[in-house]
N, C-alpha and C positions, 0 to 999 in steps of 0.2 A: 804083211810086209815080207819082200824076198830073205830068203838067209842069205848070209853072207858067199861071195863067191868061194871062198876057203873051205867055207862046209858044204855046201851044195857038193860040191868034186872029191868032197872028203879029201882035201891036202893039208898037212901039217905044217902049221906058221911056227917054225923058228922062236924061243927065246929073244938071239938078238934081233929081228925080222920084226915079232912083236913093239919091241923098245921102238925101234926106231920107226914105224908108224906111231907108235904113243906121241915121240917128238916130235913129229910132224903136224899129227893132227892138234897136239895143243900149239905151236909154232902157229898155226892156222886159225885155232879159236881166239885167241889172244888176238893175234892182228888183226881180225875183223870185230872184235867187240872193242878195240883201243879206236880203231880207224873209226866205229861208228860213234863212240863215245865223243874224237875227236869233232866230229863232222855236226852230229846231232846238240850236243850238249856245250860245245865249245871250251873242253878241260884242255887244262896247258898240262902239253907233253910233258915238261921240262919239270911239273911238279912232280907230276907220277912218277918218270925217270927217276928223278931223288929221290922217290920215295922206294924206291926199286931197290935204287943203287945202296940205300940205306940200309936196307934189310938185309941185301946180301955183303955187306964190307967193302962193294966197289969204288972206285973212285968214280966221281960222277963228271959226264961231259955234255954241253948245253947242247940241243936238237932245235932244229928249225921246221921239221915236217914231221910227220908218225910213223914216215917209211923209216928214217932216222935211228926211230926207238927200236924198229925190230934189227939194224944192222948192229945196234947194241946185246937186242937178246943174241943174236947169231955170232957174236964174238965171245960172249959168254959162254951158252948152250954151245953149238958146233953142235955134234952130233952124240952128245954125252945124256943118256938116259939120267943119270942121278944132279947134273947140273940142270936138265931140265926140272924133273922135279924141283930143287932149291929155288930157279924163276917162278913157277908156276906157285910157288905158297910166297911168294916175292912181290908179283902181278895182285895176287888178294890182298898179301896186307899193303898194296901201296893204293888199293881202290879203298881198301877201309880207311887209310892214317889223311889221304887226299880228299876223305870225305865223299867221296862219291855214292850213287842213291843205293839204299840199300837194293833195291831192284838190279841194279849193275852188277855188285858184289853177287847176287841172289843166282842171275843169268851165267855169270862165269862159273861159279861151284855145279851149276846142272850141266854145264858142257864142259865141264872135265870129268864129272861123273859119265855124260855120256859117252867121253869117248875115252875113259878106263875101260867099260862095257864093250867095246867094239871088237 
């Protein structure tokens, strides 16, 4: 596999530089394992949403599409490294309380591992 462009050039990633790819890239894992969950499996947004909104003290507000749910993480998140965190163990326990397949839950915890790693 190539190394990363950062090492290859020997350039130093930044602390905040760091973060804010972590939030991006899980911002990106989420939206495609929710969109596919949506699309493949047919879970209602509006639960997982609650069950989101649950976790974290939010007030909750109904979604009609899955683009929806992420304008909610983006209102939340913004660009805050430790409110990412808070959604990202928010997204887990709302696949676990929503009942979703342990495979689901299984897929999300190896792509945030993978991309802690990155």
């Amino acid at each position: 596999m190539a190394e990363q462009f950062h090492k290859r050039f020997n350039i130093e990633v930044g602390v905040d530089e760091a973060r804010r790819r972590f939030v991006e890239r899980i911002r990106t894992l989420s939206w495609s394992l929710i969109r596919q969950l949506y699309t493949t499996d047919r879970h209602d947004m509006n639960d997982l949403l609650y069950a989101i909104n649950l976790h974290l003290g939010e007030r909750h507000h109904t979604v009609t599409h899955p683009s929806e749910l992420m304008e909610h993480w983006d209102a939340f998140v913004g660009d805050s490294f430790q409110k990412c965190l808070y959604m990202t163990e928010a997204v887990r326990a709302g696949f676990v309380i929503q009942r979703y397949s342990p495979e689901a839950v299984a897929q999300f915890i190896r792509g945030v591992t993978t991309v802690q790693t990155k």
